[in-house]
N, C-alpha and C positions, 0 to 999 in steps of 0.2 A: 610849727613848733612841736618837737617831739614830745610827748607824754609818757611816762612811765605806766608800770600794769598799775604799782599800788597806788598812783595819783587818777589815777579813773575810778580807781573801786573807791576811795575817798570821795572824791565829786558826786559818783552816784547815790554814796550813803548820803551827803549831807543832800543831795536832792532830793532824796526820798525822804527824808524827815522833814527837809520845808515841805514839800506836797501835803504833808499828814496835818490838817488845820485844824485837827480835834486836841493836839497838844500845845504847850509853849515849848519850844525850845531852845533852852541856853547854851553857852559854849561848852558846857564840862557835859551836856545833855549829847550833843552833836561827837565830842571829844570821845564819850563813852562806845557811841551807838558804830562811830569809823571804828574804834580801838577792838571791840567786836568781830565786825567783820571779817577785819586784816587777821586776825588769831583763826575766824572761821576758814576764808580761802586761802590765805597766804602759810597760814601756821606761825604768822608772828605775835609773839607774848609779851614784847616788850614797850607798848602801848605808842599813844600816839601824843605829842608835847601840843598845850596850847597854842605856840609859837606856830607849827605846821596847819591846824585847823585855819587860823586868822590866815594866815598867807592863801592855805584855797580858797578862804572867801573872798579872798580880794581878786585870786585870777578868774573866778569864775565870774566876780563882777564885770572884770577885766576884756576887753576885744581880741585879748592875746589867742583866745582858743575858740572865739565866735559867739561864746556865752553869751553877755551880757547879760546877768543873771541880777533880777531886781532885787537885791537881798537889801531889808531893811532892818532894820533895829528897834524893837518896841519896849520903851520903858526902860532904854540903856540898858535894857537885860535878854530881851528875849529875840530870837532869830524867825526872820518868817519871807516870805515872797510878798511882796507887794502887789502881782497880778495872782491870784489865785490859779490861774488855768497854765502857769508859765512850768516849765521844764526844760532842761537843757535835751533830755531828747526828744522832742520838739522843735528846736532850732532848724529853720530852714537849711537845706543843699544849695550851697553856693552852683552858680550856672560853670564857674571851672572845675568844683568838685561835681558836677554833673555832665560835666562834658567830658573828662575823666573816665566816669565809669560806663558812660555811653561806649568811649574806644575802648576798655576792659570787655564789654558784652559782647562787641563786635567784634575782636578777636577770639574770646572764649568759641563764639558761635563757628570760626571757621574749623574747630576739634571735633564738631558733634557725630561726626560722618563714619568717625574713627574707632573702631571695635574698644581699644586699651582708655579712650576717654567715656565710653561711655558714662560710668558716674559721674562724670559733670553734667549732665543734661539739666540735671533738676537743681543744678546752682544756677547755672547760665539761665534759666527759667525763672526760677527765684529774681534772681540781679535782673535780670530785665525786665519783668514786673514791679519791680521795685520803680528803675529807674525811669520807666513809663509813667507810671502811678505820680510820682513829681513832678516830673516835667510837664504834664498835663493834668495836673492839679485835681487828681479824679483818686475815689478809692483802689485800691490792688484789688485786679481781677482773680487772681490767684491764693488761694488763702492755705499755706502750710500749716502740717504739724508742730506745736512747738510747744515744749515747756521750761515758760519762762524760767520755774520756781525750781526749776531743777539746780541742785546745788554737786557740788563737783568739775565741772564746766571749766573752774578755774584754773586748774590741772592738768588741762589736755595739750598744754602748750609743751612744758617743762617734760613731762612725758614722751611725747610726741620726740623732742628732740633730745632725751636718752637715751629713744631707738637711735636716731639717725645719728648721734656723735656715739654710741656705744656704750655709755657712763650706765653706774650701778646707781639707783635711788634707795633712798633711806627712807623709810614708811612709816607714820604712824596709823594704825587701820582697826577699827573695830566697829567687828561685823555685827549683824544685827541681832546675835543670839551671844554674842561677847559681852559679860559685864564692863571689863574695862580695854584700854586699846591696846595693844602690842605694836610694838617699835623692833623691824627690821631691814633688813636688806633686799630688794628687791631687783631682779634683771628683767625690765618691759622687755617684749618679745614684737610684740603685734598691739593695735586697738581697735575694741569690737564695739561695735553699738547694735544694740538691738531693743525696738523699741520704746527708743526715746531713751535709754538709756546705757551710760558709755561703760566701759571694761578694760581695766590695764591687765593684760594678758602675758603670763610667762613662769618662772619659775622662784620662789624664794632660793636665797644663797645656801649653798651646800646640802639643797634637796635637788630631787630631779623631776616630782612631778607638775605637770601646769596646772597653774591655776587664774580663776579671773575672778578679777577685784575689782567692786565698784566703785567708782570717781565717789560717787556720794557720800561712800562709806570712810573715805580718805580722810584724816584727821589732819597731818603734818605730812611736807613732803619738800625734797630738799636732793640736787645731789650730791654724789657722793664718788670723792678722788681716790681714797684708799684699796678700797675695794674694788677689784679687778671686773670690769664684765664679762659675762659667760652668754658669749652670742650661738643663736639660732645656729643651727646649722645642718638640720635635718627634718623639720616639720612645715612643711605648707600649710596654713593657714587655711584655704580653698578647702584642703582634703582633709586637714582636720576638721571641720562643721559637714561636711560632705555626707555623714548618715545622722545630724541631729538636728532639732528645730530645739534654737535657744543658743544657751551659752553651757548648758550641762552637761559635759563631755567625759565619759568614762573611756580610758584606753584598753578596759578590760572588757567592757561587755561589746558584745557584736550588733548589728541592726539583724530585727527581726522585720517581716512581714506584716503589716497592722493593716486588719481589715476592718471598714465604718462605711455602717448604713446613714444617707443623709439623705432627709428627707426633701419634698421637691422644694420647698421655702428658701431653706438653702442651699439645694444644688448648685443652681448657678453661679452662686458667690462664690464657692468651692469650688467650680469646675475652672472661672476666669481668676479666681484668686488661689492656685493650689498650697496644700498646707504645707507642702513639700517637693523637691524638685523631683525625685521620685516618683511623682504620685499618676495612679492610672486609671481608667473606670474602667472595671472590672463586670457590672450588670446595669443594665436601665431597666428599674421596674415599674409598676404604677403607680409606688408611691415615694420614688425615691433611686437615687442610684446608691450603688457598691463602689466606695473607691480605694486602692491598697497603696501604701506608703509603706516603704523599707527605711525605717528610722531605727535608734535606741531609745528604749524606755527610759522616758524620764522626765523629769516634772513638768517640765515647760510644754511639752508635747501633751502630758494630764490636763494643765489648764485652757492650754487650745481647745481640748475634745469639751470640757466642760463650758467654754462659755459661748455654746451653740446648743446648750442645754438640752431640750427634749428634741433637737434638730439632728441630735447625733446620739449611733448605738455603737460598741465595740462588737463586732464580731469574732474577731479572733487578733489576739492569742487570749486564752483563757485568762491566765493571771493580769494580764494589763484590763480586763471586762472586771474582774473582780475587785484589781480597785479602783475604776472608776464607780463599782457599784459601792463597794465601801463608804468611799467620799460622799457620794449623793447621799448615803441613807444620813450620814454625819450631818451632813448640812439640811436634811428634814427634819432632826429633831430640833434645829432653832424653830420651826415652825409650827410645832406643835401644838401651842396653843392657841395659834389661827382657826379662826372659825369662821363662816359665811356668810 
């Protein structure tokens, strides 16, 4: 049975509020905490009717979608789970939804060979540790990066297929030094993750420069028939990040030369993890190698260099040395009143 996007983010919220056994919760309690959400990810304001809560409770009681979710009623007033430990994402994989993704794995795997699928490796990895992990009723050997609480996520869809049909989005977005949000027009270009964190990538309407916008920061979003899209037509993607680490992309300044001393602690992390695809060793000394990166200056590349702390020096170019020295001294005066 097909399920809609908003009727899953409902079933998750009222599941997440049964889980939470330090409150009671009523229906206008549950009606609130969906009505919430759907305004948080969907950007709808126009609430959610008694009428629609009662009905999810009864499919998720319901066999219709596998649930059978033990929702009980206490004191004709208040909503709870009768097994403490129950969650509908918990509910076991059916052995045809597991047979399923068995033949999903098994063909992804016959792509891995193939230069253009490479980024599949680490799904088809993922997917079949997963679907090991089930079948043989063992923990995942494999444990990715992930963050759950990351919000935006819900966007990636509607997004995603602005690029591929062409259509212009209407935005509401404010950013994190905005007091309040701005509502415009938007033409997705590309999307970038970096991170752990995703980036609708292109131009506002009747500007020309790119810019990237975080999912998170996305208030409303919606799209939009009137306005014309203004498709890519000259920018790769590849060679647009091609001299920067991040998302910080100036079309005016150049990559320079960055030379960093790193000490032996972290050589080797650096030399099998390079910070850039660019990057060379330059000296093996005794206490450390020289390695040079042709990057542009700019933030995301400062926070790299800093959080290897006293593991890394700037060598050159001058001014990028002076403000990574600026920063450090800024961040010794929180410590100032440390003492030993």
């Amino acid at each position: 049975m097909p399920v809609n996007r908003n009727a899953l983010i409902r079933y998750k919220v009222i599941d997440s509020c049964l889980q939470r056994r330090n409150r009671k919760w009523t229906l206008e309690d549950l009606i609130e905490q969906v009505s919430e959400a759907l305004y948080e990810y969907e950007g709808m304001d126009k609430g959610i009717s008694k009428r629609t809560i009662q009905a999810d409770i009864q499919m998720m009681r319901s066999d219709k979608l596998g649930y059978f979710a033990p929702i009980v009623v206490l004191d004709k007033k208040y909503y709870t789970y009768e097994d403490p430990n129950y969650s509908i994402t918990n509910i076991p994989i059916s052995d045809a939804d597991l047979g399923r993704m068995n033949e999903a794995v098994e063909l992804l795997k016959q792509f891995k060979g193939f230069s253009h699928f490479q980024q599949l490796n680490a799904v088809v990895q993922k997917l079949e540790d997963h679907v090991y992990s089930v079948a043989n009723k063992k923990r995942s050997i494999i444990d990715f990066e992930k963050n759950d609480n990351l919000r935006g996520l819900s966007h990636l869809d509607l997004l995603y297929n602005s690029v591929i049909h062409q259509k212009t989005v209407q935005m509401t977005y404010q950013s994190f030094k905005a007091r309040a949000a701005n509502v415009f027009y938007f033409h997705v270009w590309w999307l970038k993750e970096f991170k752990n964190r995703w980036f609708a990538v292109g131009v506002r309407n009747g500007q020309n420069t790119v810019i990237h916008l975080a999912l998170d920061r996305i208030v409303a979003l919606s799209l939009d028939e009137k306005i014309a899209y203004r498709e890519n037509t000259n920018i790769d993607p590849e060679l647009f990040y091609k001299d920067t680490i991040g998302v910080t992309v100036s079309e005016s300044l150049l990559a320079e030369n960055v030379q960093i001393w790193v000490n032996n602690e972290h050589a080797p992390y650096v030399e099998t993890k390079p910070l850039h695809h660019s990057q060379v060793v330059l000296q093996r000394l005794d206490d450390g190698i020289v390695i040079q990166i042709q990057v542009q200056l700019n933030f995301e590349l400062e926070k790299e260099i800093l959080g290897f702390g006293e593991g890394m020096k700037i060598l050159a170019p001058d001014k990028l040395k002076k403000r990574i020295y600026h920063r450090i001294s800024k961040g010794l005066k929180n410590y100032e009143s440390f003492t030993n």
